[in-house]
C-alpha positions in Angstrom: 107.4 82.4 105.0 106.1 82.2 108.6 103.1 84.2 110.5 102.0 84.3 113.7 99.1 86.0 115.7 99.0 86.3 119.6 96.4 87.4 121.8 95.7 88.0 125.6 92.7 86.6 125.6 91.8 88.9 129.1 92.0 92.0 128.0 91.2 91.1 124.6 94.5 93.2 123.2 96.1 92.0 120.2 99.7 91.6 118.5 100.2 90.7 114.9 103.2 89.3 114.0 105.6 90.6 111.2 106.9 88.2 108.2 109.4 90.1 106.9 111.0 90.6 110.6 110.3 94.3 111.0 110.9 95.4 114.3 110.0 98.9 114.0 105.8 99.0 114.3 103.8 102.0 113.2 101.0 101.7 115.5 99.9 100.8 118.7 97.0 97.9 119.0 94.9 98.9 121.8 92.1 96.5 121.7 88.9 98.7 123.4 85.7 97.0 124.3 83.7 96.0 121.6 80.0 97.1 121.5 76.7 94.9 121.0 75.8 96.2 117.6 79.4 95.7 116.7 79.9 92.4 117.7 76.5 91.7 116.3 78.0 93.3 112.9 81.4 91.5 113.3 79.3 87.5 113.5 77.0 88.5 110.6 78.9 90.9 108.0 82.3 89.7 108.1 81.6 86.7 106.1 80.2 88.7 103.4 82.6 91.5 103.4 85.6 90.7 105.3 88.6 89.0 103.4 90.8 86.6 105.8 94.6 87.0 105.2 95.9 83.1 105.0 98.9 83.5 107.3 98.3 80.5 108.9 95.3 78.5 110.5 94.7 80.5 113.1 94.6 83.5 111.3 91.8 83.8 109.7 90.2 87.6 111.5 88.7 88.3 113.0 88.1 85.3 114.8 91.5 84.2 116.5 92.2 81.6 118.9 96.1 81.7 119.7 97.2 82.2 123.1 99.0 85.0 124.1 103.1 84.1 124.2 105.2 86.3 126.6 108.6 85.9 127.7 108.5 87.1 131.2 112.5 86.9 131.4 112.6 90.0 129.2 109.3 91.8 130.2 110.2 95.4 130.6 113.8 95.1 128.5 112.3 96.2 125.2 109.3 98.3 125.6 109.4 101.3 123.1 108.4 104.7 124.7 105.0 106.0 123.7 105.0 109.5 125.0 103.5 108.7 128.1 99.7 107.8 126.7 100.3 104.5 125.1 99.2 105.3 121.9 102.5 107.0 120.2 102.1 110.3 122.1 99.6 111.6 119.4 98.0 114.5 120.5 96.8 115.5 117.1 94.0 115.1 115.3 95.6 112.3 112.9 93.9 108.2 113.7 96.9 105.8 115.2 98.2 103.7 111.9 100.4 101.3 113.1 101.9 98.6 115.6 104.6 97.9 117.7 107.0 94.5 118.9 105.9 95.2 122.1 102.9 95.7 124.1 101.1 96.6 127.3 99.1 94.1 129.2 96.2 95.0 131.6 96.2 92.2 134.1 92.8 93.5 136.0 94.3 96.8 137.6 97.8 95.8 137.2 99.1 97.3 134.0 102.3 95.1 133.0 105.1 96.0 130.2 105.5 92.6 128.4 107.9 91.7 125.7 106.0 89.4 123.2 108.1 86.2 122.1 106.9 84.9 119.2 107.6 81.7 117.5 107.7 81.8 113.7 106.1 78.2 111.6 108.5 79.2 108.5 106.6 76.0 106.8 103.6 77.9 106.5 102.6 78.9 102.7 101.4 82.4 101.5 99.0 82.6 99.0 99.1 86.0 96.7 94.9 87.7 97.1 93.8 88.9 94.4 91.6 91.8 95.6 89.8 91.7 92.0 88.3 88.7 92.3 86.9 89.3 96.1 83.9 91.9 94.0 81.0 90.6 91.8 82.0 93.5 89.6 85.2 94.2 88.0 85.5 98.1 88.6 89.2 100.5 89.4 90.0 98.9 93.0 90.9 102.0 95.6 92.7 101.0 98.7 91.9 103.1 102.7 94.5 102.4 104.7 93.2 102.9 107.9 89.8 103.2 108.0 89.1 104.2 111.1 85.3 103.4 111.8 85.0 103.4 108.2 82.6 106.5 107.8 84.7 107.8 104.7 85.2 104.6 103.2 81.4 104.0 103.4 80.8 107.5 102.3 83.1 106.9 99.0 81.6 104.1 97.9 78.4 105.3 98.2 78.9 108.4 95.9 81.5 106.2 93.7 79.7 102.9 92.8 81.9 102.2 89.4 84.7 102.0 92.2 85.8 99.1 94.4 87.2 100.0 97.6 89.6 98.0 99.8 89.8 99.2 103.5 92.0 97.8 105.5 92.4 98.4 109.9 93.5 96.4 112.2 91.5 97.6 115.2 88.3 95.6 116.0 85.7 98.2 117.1 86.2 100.1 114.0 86.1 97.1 111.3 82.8 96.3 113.5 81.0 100.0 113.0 82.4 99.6 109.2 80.6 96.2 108.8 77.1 97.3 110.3 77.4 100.7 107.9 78.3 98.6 104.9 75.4 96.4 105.3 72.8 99.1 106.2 73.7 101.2 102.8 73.7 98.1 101.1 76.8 98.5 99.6 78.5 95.2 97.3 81.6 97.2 96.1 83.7 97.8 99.7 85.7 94.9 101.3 87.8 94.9 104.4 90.7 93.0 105.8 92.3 93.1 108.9 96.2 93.1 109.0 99.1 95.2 109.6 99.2 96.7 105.8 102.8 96.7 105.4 103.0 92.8 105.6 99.5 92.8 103.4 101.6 95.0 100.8 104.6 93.1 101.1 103.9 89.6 101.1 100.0 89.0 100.4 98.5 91.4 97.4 99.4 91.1 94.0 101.9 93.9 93.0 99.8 96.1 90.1 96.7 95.5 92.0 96.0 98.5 93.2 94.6 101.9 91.5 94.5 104.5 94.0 95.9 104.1 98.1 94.5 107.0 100.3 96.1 107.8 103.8 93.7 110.1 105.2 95.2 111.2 108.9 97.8 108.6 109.5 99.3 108.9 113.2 102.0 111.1 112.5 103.8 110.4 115.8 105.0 113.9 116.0 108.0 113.1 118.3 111.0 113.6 117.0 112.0 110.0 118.7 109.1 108.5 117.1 109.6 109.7 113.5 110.9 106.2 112.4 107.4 105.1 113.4 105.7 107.1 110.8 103.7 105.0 108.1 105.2 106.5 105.4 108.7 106.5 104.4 110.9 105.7 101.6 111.0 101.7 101.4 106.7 102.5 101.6 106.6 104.2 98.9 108.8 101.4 97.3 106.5 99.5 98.1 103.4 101.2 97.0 105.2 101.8 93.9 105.1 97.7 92.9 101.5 97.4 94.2 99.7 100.0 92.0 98.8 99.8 88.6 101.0 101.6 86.0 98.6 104.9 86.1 98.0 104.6 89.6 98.3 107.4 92.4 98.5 108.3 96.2 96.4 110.6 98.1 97.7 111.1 101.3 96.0 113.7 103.7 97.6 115.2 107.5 96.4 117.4 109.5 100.3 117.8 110.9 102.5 120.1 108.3 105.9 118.9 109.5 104.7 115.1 108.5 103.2 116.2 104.7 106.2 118.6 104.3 108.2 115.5 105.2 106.6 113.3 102.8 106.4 115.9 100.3 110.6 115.8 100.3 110.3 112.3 99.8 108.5 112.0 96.6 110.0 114.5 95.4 113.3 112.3 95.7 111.6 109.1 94.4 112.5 108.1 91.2 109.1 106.5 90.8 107.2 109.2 92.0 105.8 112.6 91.5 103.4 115.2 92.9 100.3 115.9 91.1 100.4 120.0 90.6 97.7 122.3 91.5 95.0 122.5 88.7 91.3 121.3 88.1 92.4 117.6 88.1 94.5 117.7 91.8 91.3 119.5 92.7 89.0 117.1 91.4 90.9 114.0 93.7 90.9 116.2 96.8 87.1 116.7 96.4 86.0 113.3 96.5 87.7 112.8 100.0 85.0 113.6 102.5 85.6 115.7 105.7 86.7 112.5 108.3 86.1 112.7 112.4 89.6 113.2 112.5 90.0 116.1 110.4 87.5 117.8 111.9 89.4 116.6 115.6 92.8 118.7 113.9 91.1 121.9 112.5 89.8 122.2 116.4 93.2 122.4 117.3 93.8 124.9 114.8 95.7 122.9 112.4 96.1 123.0 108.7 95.4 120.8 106.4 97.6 119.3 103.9 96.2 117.2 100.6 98.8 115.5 98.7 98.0 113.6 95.2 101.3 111.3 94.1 101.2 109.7 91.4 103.5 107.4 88.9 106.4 109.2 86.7 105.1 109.2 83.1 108.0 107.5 82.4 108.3 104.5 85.2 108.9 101.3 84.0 110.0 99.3 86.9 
């Protein structure tokens, strides 16, 4: 199973490469500047906190030194409209989850459209992490995906210290701010990696790993267009089902009600899946979610709110 890594070393804007040959992203990369205190966090934390993903030797984050690969032939012939903004046309209050097989290049002033070509070393081995073993203490292992700058990740473990947490983002500024916060609260049970999570899920964490995921404010790329670019779907949930632990469960938050109704449906459908229903112990997940930057972005815009807690059929046994 190959992996690959490219980046424009220029404008500093990443692409990471898909295993299992997904073509569909769900986000956009868009690398912005990096500050001093979080480059400063970047070269001393992420040796203590980060956990390198062993696609290949050049992979290790979130140092990379691959050069960027572009077919200039087919620039322009497979660029995937983004609602004019570059970012997936969101215009809620929800963070940008995902990637894309394409990308935009900015050459000085020049912006470029620039299909990526991307050659695959398929004799590269993948080695299984087991997320237990990155923490001095064995404790229930939570998952953020999409941390954002890591402000509720931070903010969990600090009220939840029998926890560990596992957050995972593939933007650099924001893994930077996480690292400096992590180190200043003096916190030993978070760690971070820095991949596109569905590969992570897919190929690269044990399956019955996992305790608890939470999705706080995915991108719900609100588009009808860009629906299939949501993080969530069916074959997700398939594949959250095989990564968490028999008794494990879901919280996903949105600030967009067509996107929760939508996943709502699917759950509802999944034979592996069920909704937690309202009482003191759905009430009791939901409170230990704090209020995020971008929930507090959505309620400005006068949205609502939606908390979903999924968890495992009683009587799963796949």
């Amino acid at each position: 199973m190959g992996g690959f890594f490219v980046i424009d070393e220029t404008t500093h804007l990443f692409y990471m490469g898909q295993l299992s040959g997904r073509s569909i992203r769900t986000f956009v990369l868009r690398q912005g500047r990096l500050t001093e205190g979080q480059q400063r966090s970047l070269d001393m934390y992420w040796g203590q906190f980060g956990i390198d993903v062993n696609a290949g030797a050049e992979d290790a984050l979130p140092e990379v030194a691959s050069k960027p690969v572009v077919d200039s032939a087919k620039a322009g012939s497979a660029i995937t409209d983004t609602g004019g903004n570059g970012i997936g046309g969101n215009d809620t209050g929800s963070k940008d989850t995902g990637s894309k097989e394409t990308g935009v290049i900015d050459a000085g002033n020049k912006t470029v459209d620039a299909a990526v070509r991307v050659v695959r070393d398929e004799s590269l081995t993948v080695e299984r992490i087991d997320p237990h073993a990155q923490f001095n203490q064995q404790h229930p292992l939570w998952m953020e995906i999409g941390i954002g700058n890591g402000d509720a990740l931070v903010h969990m473990a600090s009220h939840s210290p029998a926890v560990n947490f596992l957050g995972v983002e593939v933007h650099l500024p924001g893994i930077g701010h996480a690292l400096g916060e992590i180190a200043e609260a003096e916190l030993s049970n978070v760690r971070l990696i820095r991949y596109d999570v569905v590969d992570l899920i897919e190929h690269y964490l044990q399956p019955a790993s996992v305790d608890r995921v939470l999705i706080f404010f995915p991108d719900p790329w609100h588009k009808t267009r860009h629906h299939k670019r949501r993080l969530v779907n069916t074959r997700f949930l398939d594949m959250l089902a095989r990564l968490l632990t028999p008794a494990g469960m879901i919280h996903f938050a949105s600030d967009w009600v067509p996107y929760a109704e939508q996943v709502q449906q699917m759950v509802t459908e999944h034979p592996r899946f069920e909704l937690m229903p309202a009482g003191d112990e759905l009430n009791s997940v939901v409170q230990l979610r704090p209020e995020t930057h971008f929930e507090r972005r959505g309620l400005k815009l006068g949205h609502r709110v939606t908390d979903l807690v999924i968890r495992k059929r009683v009587d799963d046994s796949n």
